[in-house]
SERO-4910 file (N, C-alpha, C, O; in steps of 0.05 Angstrom, whole numbers):
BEGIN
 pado doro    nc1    nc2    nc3   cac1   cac2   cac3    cc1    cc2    cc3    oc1    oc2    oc3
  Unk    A   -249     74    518   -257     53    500   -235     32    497   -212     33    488
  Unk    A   -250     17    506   -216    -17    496   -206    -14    474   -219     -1    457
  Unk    A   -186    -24    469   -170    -18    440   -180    -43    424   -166    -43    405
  Unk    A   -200    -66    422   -211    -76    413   -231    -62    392   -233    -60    368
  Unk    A   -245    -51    418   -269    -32    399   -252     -4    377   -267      4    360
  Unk    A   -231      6    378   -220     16    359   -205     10    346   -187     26    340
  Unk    A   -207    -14    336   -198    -26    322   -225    -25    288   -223    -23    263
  Unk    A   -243    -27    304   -270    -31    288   -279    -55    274   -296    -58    256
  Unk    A   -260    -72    288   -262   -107    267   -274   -127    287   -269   -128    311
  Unk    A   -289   -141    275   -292   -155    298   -259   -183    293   -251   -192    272
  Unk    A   -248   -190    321   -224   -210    310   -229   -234    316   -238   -238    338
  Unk    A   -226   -255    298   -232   -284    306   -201   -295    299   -189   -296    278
  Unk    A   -193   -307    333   -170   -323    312   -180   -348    310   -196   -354    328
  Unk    A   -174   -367    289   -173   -398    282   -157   -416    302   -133   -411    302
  Unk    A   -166   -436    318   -153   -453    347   -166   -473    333   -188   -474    322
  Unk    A   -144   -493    337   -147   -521    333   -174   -530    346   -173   -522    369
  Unk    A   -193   -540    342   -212   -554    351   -219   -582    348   -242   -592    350
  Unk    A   -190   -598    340   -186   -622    351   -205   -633    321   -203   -625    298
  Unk    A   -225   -659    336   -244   -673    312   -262   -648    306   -252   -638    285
  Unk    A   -272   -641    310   -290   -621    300   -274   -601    276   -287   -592    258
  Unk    A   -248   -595    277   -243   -580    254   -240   -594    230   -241   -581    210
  Unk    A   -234   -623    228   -240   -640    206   -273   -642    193   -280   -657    175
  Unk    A   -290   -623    207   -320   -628    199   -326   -605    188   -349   -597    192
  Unk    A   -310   -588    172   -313   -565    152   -336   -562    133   -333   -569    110
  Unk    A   -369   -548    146   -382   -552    127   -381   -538     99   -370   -516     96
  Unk    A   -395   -552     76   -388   -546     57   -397   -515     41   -420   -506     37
  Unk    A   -374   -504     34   -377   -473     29   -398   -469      4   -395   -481    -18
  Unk    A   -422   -451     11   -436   -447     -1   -430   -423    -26   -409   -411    -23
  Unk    A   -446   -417    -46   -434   -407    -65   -437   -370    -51   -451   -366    -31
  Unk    A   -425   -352    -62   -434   -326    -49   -431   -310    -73   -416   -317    -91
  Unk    A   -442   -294    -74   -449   -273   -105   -431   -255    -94   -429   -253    -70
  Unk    A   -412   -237   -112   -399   -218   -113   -403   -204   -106   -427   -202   -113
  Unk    A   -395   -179    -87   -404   -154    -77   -382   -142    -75   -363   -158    -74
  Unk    A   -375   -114    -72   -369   -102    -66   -341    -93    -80   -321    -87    -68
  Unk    A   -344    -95   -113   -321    -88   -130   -312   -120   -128   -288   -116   -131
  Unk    A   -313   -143   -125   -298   -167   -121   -295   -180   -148   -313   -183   -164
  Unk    A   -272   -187   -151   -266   -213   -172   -246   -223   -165   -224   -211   -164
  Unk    A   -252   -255   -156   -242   -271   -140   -212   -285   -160   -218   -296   -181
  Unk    A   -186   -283   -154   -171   -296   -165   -176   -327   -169   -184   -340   -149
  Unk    A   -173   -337   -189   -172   -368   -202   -157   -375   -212   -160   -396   -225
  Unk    A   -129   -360   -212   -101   -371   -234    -89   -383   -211    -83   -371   -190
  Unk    A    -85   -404   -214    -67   -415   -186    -33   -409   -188    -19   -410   -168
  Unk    A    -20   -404   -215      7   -403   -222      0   -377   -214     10   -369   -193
  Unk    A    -14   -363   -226    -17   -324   -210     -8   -329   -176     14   -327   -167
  Unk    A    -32   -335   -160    -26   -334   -136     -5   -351   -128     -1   -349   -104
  Unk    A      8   -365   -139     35   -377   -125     54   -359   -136     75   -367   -127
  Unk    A     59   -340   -150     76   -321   -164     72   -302   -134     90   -304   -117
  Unk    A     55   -291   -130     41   -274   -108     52   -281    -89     56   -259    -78
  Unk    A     59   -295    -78     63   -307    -60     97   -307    -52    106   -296    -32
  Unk    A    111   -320    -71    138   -329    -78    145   -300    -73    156   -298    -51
  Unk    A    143   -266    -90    141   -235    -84    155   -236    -59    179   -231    -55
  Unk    A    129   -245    -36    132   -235    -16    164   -241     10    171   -232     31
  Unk    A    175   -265    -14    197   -277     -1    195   -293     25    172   -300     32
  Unk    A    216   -300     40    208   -311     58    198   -290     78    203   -267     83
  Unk    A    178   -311     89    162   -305    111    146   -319    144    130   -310    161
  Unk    A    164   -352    137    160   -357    167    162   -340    181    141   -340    194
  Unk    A    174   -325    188    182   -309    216    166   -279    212    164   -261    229
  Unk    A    160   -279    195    141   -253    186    112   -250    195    101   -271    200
  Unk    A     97   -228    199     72   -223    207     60   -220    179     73   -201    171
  Unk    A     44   -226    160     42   -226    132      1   -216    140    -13   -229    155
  Unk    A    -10   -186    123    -30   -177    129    -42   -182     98    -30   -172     80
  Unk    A    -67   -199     92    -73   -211     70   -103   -184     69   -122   -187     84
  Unk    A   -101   -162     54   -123   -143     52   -141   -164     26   -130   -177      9
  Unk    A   -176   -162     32   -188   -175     15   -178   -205     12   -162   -210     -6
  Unk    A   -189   -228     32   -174   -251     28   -192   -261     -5   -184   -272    -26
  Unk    A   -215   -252      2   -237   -267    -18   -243   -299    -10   -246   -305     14
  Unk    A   -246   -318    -30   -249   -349    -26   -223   -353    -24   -221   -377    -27
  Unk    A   -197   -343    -19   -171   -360     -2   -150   -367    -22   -132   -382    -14
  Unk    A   -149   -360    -46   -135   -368    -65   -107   -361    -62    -87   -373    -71
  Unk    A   -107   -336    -46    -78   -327    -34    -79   -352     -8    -72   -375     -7
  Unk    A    -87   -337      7    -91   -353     37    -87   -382     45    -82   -390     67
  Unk    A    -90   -397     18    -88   -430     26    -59   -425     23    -46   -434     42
  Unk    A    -46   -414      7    -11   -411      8      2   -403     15     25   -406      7
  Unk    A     -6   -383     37      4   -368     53      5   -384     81     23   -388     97
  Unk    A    -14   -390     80    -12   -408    112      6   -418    119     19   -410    138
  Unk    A     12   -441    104     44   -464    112     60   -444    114     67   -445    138
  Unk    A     74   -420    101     88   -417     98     96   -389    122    118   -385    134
  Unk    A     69   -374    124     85   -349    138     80   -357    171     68   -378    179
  Unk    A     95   -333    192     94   -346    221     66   -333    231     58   -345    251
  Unk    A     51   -315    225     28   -311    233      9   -289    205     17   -271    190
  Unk    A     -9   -298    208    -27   -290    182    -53   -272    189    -72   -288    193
  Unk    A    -60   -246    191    -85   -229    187    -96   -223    162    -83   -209    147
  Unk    A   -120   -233    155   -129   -235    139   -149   -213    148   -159   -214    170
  Unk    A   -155   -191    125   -173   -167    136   -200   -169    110   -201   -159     87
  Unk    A   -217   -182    122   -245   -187    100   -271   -166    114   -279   -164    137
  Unk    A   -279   -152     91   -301   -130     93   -328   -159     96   -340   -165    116
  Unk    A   -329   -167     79   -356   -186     74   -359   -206     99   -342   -220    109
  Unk    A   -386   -202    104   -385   -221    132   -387   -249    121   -383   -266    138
  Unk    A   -393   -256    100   -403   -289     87   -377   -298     90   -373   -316    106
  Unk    A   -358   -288     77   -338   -298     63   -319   -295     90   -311   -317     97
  Unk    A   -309   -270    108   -296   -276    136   -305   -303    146   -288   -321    142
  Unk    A   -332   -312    160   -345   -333    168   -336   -352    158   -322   -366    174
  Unk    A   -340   -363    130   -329   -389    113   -301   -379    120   -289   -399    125
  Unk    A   -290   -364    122   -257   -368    117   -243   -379    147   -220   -388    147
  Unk    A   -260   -377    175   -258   -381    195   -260   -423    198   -246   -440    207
  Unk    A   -281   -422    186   -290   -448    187   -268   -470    156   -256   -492    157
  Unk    A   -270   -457    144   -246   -474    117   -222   -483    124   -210   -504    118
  Unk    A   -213   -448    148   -185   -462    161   -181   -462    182   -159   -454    189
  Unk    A   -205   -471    209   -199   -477    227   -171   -488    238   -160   -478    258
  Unk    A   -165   -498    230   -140   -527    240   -120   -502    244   -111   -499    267
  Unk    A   -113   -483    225    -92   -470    228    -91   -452    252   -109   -435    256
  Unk    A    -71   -456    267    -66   -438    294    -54   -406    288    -54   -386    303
  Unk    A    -47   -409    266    -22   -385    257    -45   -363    243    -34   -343    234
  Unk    A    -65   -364    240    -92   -351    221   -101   -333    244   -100   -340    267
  Unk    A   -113   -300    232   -134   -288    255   -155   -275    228   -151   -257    211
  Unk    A   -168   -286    231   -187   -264    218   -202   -236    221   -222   -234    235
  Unk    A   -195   -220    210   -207   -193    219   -239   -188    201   -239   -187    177
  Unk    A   -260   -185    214   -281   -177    200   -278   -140    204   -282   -128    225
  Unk    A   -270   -130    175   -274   -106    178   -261    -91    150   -250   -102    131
  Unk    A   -266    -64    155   -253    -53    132   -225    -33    146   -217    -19    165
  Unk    A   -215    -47    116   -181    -40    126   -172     -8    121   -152      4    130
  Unk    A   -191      2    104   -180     33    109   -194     49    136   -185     72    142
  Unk    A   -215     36    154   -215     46    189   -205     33    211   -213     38    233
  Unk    A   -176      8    206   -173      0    224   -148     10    226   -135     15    206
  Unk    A   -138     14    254   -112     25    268    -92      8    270    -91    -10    288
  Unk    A    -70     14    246    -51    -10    239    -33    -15    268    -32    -38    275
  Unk    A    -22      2    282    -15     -2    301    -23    -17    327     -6    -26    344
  Unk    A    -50    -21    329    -66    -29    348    -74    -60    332    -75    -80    345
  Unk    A    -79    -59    307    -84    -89    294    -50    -97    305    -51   -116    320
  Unk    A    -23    -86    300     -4   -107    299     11   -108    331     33   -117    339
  Unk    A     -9    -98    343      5   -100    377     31    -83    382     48    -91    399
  Unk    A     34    -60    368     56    -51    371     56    -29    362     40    -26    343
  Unk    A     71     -6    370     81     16    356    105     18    339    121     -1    340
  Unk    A    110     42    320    138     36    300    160     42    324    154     58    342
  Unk    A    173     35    323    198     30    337    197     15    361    211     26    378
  Unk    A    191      2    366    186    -19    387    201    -45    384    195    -59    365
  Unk    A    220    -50    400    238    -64    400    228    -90    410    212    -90    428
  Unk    A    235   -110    402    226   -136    404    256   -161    409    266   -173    390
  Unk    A    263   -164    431    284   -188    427    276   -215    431    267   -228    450
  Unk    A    284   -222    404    283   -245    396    306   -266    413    301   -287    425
  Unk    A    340   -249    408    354   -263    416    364   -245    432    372   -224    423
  Unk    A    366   -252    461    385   -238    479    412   -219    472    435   -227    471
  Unk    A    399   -183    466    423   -171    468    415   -165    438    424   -145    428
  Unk    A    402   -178    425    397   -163    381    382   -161    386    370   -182    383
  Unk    A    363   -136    398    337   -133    393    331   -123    355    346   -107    344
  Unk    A    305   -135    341    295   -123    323    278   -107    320    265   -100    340
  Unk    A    272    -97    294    254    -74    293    222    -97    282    226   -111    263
  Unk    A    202    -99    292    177   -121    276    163    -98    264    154    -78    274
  Unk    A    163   -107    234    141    -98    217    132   -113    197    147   -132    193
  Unk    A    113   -112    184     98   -134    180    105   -129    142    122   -114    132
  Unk    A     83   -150    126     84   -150    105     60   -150    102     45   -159    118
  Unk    A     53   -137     77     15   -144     62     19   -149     29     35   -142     11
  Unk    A     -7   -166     33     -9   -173      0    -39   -179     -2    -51   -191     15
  Unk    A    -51   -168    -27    -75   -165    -29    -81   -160    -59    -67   -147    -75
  Unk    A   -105   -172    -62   -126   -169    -87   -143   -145    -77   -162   -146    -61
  Unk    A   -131   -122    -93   -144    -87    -81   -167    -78   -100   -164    -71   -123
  Unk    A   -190    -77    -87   -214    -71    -95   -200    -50   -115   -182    -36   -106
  Unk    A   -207    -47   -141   -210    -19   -161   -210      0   -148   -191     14   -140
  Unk    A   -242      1   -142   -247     18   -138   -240     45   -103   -248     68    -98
  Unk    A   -222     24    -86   -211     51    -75   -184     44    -74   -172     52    -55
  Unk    A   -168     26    -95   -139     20    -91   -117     40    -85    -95     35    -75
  Unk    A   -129     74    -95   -106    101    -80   -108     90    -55    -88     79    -44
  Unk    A   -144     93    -38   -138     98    -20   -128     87      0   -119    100     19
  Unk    A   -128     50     -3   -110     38      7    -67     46      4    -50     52     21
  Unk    A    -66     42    -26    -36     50    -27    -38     72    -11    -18     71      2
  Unk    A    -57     99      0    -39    121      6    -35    112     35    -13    118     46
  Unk    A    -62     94     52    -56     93     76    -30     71     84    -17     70    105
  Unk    A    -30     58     64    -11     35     71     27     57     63     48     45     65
  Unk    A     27     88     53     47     97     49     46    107     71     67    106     85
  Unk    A     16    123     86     26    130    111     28    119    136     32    129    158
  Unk    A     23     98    128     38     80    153     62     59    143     62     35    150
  Unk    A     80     72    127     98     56    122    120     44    152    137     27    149
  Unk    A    115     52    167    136     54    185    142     26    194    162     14    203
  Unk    A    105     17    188     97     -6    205    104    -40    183    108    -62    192
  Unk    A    103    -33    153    114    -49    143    138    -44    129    147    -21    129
  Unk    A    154    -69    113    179    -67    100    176    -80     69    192    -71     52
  Unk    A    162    -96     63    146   -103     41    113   -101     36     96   -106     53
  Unk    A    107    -93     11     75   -105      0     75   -109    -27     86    -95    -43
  Unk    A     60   -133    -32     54   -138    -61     33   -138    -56     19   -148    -39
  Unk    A     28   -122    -79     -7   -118    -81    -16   -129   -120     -1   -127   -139
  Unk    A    -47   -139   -120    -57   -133   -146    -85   -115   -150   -105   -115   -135
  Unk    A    -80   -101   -172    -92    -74   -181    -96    -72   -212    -80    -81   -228
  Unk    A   -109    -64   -215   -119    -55   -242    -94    -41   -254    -84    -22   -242
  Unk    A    -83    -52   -282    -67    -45   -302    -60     -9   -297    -42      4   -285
  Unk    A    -82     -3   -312    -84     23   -315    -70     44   -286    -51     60   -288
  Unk    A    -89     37   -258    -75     51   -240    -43     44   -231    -29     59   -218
  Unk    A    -31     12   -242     -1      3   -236     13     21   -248     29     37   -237
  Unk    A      3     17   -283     21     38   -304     31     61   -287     55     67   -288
  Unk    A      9     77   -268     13    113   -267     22    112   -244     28    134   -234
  Unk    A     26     85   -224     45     83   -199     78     81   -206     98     91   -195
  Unk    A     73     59   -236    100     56   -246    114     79   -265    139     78   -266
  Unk    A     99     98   -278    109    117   -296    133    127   -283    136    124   -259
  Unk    A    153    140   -300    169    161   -293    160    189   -310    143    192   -328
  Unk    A    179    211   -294    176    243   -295    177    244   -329    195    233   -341
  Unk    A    161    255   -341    160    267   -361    137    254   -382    130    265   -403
  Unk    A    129    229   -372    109    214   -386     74    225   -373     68    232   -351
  Unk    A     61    222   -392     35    234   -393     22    215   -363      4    225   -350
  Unk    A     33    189   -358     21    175   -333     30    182   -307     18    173   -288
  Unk    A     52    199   -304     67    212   -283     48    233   -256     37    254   -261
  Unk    A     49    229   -248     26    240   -234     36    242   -202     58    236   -194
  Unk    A      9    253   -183     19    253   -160     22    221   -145     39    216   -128
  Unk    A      2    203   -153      6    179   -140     30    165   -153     36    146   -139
  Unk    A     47    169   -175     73    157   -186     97    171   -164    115    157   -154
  Unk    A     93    202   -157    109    217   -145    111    196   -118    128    179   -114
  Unk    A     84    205    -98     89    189    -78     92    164    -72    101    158    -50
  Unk    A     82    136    -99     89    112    -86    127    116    -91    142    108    -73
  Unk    A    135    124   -108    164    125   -110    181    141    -85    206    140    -82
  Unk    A    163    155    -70    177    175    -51    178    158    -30    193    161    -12
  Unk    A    160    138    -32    161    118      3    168     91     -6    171     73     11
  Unk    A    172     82    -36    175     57    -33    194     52    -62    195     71    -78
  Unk    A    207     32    -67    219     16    -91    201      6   -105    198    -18    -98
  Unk    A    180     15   -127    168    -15   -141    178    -24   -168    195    -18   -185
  Unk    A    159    -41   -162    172    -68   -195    153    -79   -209    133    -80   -195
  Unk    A    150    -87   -228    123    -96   -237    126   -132   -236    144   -138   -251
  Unk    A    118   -149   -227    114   -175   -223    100   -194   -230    105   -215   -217
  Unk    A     83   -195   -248     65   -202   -266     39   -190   -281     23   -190   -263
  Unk    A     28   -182   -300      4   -178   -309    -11   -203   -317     -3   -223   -328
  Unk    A    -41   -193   -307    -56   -214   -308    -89   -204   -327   -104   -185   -325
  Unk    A    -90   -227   -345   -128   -218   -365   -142   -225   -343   -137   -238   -322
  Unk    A   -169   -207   -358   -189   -211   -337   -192   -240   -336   -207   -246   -318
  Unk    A   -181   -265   -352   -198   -295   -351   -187   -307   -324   -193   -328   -314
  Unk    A   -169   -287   -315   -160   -306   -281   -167   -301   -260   -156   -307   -238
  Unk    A   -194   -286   -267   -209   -271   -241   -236   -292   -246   -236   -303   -269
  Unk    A   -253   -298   -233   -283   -295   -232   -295   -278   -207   -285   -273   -185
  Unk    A   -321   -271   -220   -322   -262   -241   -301   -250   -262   -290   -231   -252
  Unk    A   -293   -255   -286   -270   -238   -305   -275   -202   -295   -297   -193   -300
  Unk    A   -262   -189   -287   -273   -159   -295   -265   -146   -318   -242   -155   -320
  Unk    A   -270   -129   -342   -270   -116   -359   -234   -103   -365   -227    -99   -388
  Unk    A   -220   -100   -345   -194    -93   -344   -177   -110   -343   -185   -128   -329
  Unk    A   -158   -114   -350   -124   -119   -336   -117   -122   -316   -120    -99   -306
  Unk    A   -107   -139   -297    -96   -128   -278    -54   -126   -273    -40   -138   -289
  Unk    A    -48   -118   -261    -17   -116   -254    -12   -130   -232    -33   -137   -221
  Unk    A      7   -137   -220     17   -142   -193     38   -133   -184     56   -150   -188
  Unk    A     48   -109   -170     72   -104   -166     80    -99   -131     65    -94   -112
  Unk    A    108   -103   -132    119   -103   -111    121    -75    -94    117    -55   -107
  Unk    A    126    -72    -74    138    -49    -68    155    -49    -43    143    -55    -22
  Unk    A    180    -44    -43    201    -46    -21    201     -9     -2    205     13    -11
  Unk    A    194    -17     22    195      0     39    235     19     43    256     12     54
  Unk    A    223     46     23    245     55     27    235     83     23    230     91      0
  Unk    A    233    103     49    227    132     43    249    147     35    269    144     49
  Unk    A    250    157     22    269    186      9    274    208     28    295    222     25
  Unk    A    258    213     44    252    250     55    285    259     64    298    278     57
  Unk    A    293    232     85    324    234     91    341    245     69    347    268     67
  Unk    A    348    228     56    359    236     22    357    254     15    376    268      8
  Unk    A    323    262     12    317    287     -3    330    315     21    337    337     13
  Unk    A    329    307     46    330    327     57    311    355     64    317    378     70
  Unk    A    275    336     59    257    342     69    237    340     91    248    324    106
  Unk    A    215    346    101    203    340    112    183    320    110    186    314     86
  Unk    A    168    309    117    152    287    113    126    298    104    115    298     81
  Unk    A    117    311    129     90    316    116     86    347     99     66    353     86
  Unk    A    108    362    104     98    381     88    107    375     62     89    382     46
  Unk    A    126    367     50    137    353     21    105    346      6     95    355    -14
  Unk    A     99    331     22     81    316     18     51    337     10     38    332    -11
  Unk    A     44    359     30     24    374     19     35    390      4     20    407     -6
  Unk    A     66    390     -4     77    411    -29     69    400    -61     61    410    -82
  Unk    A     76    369    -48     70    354    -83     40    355    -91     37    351   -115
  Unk    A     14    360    -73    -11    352    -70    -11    382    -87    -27    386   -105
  Unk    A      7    403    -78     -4    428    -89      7    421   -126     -3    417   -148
  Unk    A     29    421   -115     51    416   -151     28    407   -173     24    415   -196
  Unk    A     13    388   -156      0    365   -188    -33    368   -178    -51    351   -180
  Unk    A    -35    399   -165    -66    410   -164    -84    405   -188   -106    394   -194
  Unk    A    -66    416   -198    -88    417   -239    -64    406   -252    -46    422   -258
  Unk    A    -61    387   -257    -37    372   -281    -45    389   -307    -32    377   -324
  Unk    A    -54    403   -317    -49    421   -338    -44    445   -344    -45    456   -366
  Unk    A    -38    456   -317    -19    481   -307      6    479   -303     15    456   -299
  Unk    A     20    499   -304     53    491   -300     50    494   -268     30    498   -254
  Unk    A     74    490   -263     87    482   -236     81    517   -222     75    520   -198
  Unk    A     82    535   -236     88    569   -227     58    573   -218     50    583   -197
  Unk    A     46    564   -240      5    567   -244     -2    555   -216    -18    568   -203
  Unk    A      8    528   -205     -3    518   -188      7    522   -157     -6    514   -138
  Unk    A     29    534   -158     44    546   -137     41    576   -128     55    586   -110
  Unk    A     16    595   -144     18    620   -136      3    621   -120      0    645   -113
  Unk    A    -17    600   -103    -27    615    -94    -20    599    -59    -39    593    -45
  Unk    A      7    595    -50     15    586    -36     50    603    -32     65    603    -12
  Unk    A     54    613    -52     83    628    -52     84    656    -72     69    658    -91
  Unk    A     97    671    -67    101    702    -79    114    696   -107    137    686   -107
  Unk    A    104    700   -126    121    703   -152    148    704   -149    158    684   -159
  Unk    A    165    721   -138    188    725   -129    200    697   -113    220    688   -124
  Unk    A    194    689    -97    206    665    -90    194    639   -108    207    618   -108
  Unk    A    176    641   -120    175    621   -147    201    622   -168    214    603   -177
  Unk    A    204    649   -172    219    651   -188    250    638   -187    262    622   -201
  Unk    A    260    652   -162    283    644   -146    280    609   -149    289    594   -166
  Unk    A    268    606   -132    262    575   -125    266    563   -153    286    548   -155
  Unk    A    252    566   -172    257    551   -205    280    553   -212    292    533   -219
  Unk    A    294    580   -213    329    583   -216    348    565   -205    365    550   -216
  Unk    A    341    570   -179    355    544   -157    361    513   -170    380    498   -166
  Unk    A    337    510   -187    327    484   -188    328    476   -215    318    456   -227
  Unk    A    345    499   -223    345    490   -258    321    482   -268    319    459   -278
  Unk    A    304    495   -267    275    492   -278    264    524   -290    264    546   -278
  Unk    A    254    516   -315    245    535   -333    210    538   -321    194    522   -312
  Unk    A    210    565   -328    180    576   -310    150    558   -327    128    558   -316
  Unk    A    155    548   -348    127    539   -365    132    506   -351    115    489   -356
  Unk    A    152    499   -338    144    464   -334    124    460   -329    109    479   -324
  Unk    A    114    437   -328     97    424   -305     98    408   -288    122    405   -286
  Unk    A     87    393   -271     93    376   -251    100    355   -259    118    343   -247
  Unk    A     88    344   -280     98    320   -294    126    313   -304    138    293   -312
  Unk    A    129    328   -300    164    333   -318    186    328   -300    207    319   -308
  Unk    A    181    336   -271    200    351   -256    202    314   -238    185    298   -231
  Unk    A    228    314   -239    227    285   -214    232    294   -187    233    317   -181
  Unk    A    234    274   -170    226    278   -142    256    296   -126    255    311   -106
  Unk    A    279    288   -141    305    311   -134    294    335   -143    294    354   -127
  Unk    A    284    340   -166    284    373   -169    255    387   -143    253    408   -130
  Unk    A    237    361   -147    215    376   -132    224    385   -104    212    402    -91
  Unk    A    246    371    -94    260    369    -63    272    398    -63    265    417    -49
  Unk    A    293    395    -83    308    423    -85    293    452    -88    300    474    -79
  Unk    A    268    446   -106    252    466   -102    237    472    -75    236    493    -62
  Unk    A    228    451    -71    213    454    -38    239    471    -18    232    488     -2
  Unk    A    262    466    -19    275    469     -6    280    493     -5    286    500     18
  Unk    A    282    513    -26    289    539    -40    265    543    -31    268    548     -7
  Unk    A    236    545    -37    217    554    -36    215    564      7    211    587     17
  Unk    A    219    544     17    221    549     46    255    554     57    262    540     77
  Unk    A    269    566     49    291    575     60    269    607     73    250    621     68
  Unk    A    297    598     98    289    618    118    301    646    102    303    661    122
  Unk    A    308    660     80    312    682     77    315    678     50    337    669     43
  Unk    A    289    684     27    293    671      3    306    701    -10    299    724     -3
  Unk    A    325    692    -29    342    704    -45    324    721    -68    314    703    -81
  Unk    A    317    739    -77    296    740   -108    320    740   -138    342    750   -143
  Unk    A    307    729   -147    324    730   -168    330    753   -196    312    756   -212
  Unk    A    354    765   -201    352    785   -208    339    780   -247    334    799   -261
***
């Protein structure tokens, strides 16, 4: 199968078309679908924007363009622009609004089935010389207005493919920013606070009322940054098993840490392992930050665990 077709998008880039791209017909209205509320604060999206730092020379991936409110300010500014739109109305108008621009591709598709590697022409570590003799590492940036309703499941795929970017600012509903931004011991702490902090730096960068959306939606939203920086090195863990350790840790958030670990480890090396880790047997997951969860993981899989007397 061509790597086109697994991609699952159809791709249109935008080419100068001379007089004809000055004949932009006029965008018809389109009714909301699919969780959408279209940004309308223009100081919001130029805040959005400014986040992402410079970016001429950057590959910048716009998830959910919507009607362009990011996108008209992104253009001048970054060196090439993918814009990834589920809705076929609104891809279409967005092809035709900005014809003229050469630096634009539009992707018709949804971004949690497309293969980031294959959308950015490259694998992670793939060396690119720019200047004879400095080769760089290319990874891209994203920023996006994230549907509600699957915003984990974007953040988790955009954590597991961190390799491939180095920045994203994204906007999201209040509520899910809070429990990305919480720290250990607060009732919003959770497993998605654990892992956006385990793969990335965030910051909070503006909150926004529903009156700068149209439609308004019923919520808040946040905007925050997040700087591409994994821990595992540091922690001196593994990647992906860390990772199905914390999925176990915060199984039932109203079990302690021992409750939700027995049925993956022997009492006896629970026990040990909590000692190790200066952790009392009633914690819970919420409590524990991402050093102790390491040190425990680590104790927990030593090749000859100690029991504790």
């Amino acid at each position: 199968m061509p790597k086109e077709s697994r991609v699952n998008a159809v791709r249109q880039v935008a080419k100068n078309e001379g007089p004809r791209a000055e004949r932009v017909p006029r965008l018809v209205a389109h009714k909301p679908k699919l969780g959408q509320h279209f940004l309308s604060d223009r100081h919001a999206a130029e805040t959005i924007v400014e986040a992402l730092g410079k970016i001429s020379d950057q590959v910048v991936i716009e998830i959910g363009p919507g009607r362009g409110a990011i996108t008209e300010l992104l253009l001048p500014k970054a060196g090439h622009l993918i814009t990834i739109e589920l809705d076929h109305v609104l891809a279409a108008q967005m092809r035709l609004k900005y014809s003229r621009f050469t630096n634009l591709e539009v992707v018709e598709g949804d971004f949690l089935r497309i293969e980031i590697p294959t959308l950015l022409h490259h694998k992670p570590g793939l060396l690119i010389d720019r200047i004879p003799g400095q080769p760089v590492q290319m990874t891209a940036r994203v920023v996006g207005n994230i549907p509600y309703y699957i915003t984990s499941d974007i953040l988790l795929k955009l954590f597991d493919c961190h390799k491939h970017f180095n920045r994203f600012v994204l906007m999201m509903q209040k509520e899910v920013a809070d429990r990305i931004l919480a720290k250990p011991g607060s009732s919003d702490y959770g497993l998605l606070s654990a892992t956006a902090q385990l793969y990335t730096k965030v910051e909070k960068i503006l909150t926004l009322p529903p009156g700068a959306f149209n439609p308004p939606p019923k919520v808040h939203s946040m905007v925050l940054r997040f700087e591409t920086a994994p821990r595992f090195e540091e922690l001196q863990v593994p990647e992906s098993d860390f990772i199905e350790f914390l999925k176990i840790s915060f199984a039932q958030k109203r079990k302690t840490i021992v409750n939700n670990l027995k049925a993956n480890y022997s009492d006896a090396q629970i026990k040990s392992a909590l000692k190790a880790a200066g952790l009392k047997a009633d914690v819970r997951a919420e409590a524990i930050t991402l050093d102790q969860s390491a040190t425990l993981f680590r104790n927990l899989h030593m090749k000859e665990a100690i029991p504790a007397k």
